[in-house]
C-alpha positions, 0 to 999 in steps of 0.5 A: 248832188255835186260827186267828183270821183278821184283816184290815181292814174289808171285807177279806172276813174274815165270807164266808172264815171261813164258807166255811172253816168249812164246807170243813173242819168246822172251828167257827168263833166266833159272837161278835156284831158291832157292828152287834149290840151297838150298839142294846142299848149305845147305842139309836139311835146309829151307830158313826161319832157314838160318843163316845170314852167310848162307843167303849171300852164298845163295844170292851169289849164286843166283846173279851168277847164273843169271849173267851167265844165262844173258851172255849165252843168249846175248842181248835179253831176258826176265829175270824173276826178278833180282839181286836187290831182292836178295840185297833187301830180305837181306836189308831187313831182317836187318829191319824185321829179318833174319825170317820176319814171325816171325815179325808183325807190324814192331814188334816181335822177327825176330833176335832171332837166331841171336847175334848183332854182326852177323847182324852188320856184315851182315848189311856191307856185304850186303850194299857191295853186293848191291854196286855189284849189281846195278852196274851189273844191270845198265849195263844189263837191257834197262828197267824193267817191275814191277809187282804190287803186287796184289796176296795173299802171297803164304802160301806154308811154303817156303817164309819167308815173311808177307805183311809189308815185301812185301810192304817195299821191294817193295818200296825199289825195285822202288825206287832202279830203280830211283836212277840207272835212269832205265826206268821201267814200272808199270803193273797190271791185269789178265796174259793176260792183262800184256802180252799186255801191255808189248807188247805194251809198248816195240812194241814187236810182238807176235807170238801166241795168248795170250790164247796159251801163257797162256796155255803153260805157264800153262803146263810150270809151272806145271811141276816145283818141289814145294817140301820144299827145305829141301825135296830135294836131292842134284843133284849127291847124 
């Protein structure tokens, strides 16, 4: 079984992926993460100056890195989020600004560094990357676990990103599953109290308890590289 957990930023989709992984035996995907790609893309830039031009490489990036992630792995895995929230931060942004922190209430100046013409442009791209992706995810996933955003935003300087941005990607992440007739399944709680649901929803066995698979999860998660991405240097330099 092919299962992609989505939610939204910071809604814990990297710890819960892990601890699920290491709970069931189940692989999870590898691709990398924005943070990852920037500094080979863009040397020196932060995800929250990106260009709509530069934010379409970095969302093309992304969607084939997880395809091959997804192919290498065969018919069973567990894919920490999916190309649908790539489309949709872009979706998004058409509303919010290519910087949603620089919006607050659905106001403020998100377009500043941007002409008209650029986001109509960016608009119809992203509208075709999404006809792209859906139909990459209709035929990769049997079903979708969602996390509910239940976590304050991470105040890390890396998320471009307020609470009304989180909630209407959320919505459209949801209502996006509807439309393609995915089954997903709505879950909250502690990390513990997801993995057993999970388990139970799918009749997955685990392999070890759940306070083992938190723990590793834990170390797992330590060891990834929080550095800003303009911090970075790019692999091979």
């Amino acid at each position: 079984m092919k299962i992609a957990v989505s939610g939204t930023y910071s809604s814990g989709k990297t710890s819960t992926v892990m601890a699920l992984s290491h709970y069931t035996g189940v692989p999870r995907s590898l691709a990398r993460t924005i943070r990852e790609i920037m500094p080979e893309a863009l040397p020196g830039v932060k995800l929250a100056d990106v260009t709509p031009a530069q934010f379409l490489q970095l969302t093309m990036r992304r969607h084939t890195g997880r395809a091959v992630q997804e192919a290498l792995l065969g018919d069973h895995f567990i894919s920490d989020g999916s190309s649908l929230q790539e489309w949709l931060y872009g979706a998004a942004r058409l509303r919010y600004g290519m910087n949603p922190n620089a919006t607050t209430a659905g106001g403020g100046n998100g377009l500043a560094r941007t002409t008209p013409e650029e986001m109509v442009f960016f608009g119809k791209v992203v509208e075709q990357y999404g006809q792209a992706f859906k139909q990459h995810v209709k035929a990769t996933y049997d079903a979708y676990v969602h996390l509910r955003h239940e976590l304050p935003i991470a105040a890390d300087g890396h998320r471009p990103m307020n609470d009304e941005f989180r909630t209407t990607i959320d919505g459209m992440l949801l209502a996006t599953l509807d439309e393609l007739e995915i089954p997903y399944h709505v879950v909250g709680g502690t990390v513990a109290e997801r993995l057993e649901a999970i388990v139970e929803i799918f009749g997955l066995t685990p392999v070890m308890s759940t306070a083992e698979a938190i723990e590793l999860a834990r170390q797992e998660y330590g060891r990834q590289d929080f550095r800003m991405e303009h911090e970075r240097v790019p692999a091979g330099a």
